[in-house]
C-alpha positions as CSV (number, residue, x, y, z in Angstrom):
1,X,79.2,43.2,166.8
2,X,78.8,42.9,170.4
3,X,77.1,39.7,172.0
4,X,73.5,40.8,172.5
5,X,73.9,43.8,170.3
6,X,70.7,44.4,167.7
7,X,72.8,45.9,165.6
8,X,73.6,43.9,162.1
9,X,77.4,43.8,160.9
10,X,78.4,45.3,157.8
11,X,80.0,43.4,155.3
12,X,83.7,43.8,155.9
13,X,83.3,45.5,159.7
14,X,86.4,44.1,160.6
15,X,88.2,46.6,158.1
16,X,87.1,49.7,158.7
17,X,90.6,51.1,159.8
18,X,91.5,49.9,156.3
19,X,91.2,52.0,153.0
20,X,90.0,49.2,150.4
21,X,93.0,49.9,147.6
22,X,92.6,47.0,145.2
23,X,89.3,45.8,144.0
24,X,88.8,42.8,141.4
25,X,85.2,43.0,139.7
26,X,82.5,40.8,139.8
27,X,83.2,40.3,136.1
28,X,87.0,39.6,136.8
29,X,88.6,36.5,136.6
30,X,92.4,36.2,137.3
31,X,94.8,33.3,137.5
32,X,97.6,33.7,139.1
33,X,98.9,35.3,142.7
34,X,98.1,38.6,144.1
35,X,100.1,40.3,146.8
36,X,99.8,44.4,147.8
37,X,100.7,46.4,151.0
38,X,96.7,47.8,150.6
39,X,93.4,46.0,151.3
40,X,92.0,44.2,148.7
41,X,88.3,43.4,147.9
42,X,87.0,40.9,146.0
43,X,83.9,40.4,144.0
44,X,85.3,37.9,141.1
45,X,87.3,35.2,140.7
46,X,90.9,34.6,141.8
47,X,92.3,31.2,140.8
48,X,95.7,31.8,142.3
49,X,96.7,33.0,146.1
50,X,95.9,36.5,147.6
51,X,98.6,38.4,150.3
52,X,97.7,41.9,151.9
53,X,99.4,43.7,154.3
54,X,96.0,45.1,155.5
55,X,92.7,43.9,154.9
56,X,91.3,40.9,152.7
57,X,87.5,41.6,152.0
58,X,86.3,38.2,149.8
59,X,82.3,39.5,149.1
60,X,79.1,37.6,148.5
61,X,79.9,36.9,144.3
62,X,83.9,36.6,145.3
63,X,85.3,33.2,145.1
64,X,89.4,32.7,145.9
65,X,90.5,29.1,144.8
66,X,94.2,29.8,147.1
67,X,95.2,30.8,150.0
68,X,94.5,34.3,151.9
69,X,96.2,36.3,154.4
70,X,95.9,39.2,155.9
71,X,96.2,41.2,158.6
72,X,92.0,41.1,159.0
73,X,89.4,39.3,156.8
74,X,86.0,39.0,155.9
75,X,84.8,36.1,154.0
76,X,81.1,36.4,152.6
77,X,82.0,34.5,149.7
78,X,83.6,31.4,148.8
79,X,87.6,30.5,149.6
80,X,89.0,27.3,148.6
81,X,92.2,27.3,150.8
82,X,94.2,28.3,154.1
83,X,93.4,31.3,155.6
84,X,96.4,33.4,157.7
85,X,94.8,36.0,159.6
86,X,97.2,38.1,162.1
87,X,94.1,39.5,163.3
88,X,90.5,38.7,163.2
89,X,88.6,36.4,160.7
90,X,84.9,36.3,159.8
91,X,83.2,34.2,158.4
92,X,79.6,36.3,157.2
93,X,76.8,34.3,157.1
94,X,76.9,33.5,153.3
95,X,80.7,32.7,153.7
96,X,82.6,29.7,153.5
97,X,85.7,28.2,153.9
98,X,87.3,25.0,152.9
99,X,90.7,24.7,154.1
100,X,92.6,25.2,157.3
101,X,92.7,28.5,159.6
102,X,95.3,30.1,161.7
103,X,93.9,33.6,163.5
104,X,94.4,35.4,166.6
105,X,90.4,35.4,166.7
106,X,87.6,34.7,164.7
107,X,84.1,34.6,164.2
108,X,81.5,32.8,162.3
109,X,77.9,33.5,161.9
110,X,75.2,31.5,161.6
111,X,75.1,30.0,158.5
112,X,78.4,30.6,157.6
113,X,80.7,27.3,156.6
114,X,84.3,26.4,157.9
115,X,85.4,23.2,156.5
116,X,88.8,22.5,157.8
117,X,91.2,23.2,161.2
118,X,91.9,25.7,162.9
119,X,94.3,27.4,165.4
120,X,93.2,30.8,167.1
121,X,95.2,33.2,169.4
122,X,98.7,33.4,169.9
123,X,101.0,34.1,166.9
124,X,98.8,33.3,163.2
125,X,101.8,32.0,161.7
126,X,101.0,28.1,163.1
127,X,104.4,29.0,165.3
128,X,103.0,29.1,168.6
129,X,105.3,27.6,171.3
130,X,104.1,24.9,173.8
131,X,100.8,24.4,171.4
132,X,99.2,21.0,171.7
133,X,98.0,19.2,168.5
134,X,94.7,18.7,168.8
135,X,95.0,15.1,167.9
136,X,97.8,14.6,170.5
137,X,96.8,12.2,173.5
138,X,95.5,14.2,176.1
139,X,95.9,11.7,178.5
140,X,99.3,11.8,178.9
141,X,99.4,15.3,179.5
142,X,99.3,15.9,182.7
């Protein structure tokens, strides 16, 4: 969505390049790791960590107790753990977060919740070169 735009987002605007190939039900309830070259979407309950090589769409009922990546993700729902993103993150208004961040951009609307830290642009991987820790001593860079 554009800044000023009156247009509302759709859930999971930031994957519409990517055909959804895996969806886990609102009934659904899996421990254990997921991982898939297709997007995934998720309405249930994932006690375990979830890898795409495409898109990660975590809706309004979907809770993820693990870490997420993808190459874009939505978050209307709950995650309880990192989030990789090589692309962009949002965070829908109904979405939260609680654990740390690494994206090349991201977004959060109002009402959304991001407990943790995070690290935007650059590489997603946490690699970035010449990065300074944000509880690094600013005054002695100079």
């Amino acid at each position: 969505m554009a800044w000023g735009s009156n247009k509302q987002p759709r859930e999971g605007a930031a994957t519409k390049s990517d055909v959804i190939e895996n969806i886990i039900g609102r009934s659904c309830t899996i421990r254990g790791d997921l991982a898939a070259d297709g997007a995934f979407r998720i309405d249930g309950t994932i006690e375990g960590s979830v890898e795409s090589h495409a898109s990660v769409v975590v809706g309004e009922s979907g809770t993820v107790r693990g870490g997420v990546r993808g190459t874009d993700v939505v978050i209307a729902g709950t995650v309880q753990g990192d989030v990789i993103c090589e692309g962009h993150l949002e965070i829908l208004a109904k979405g939260t977060v609680e654990g740390d961040i690494a994206a090349k951009s991201m977004r959060i609307e109002t009402g959304g919740v991001f407990r943790g830290t995070s690290r935007m642009g650059g590489r997603a991987d946490g690699e970035d070169v010449g990065a300074i820790p944000v509880s690094a001593n600013l005054s002695s860079v100079a």
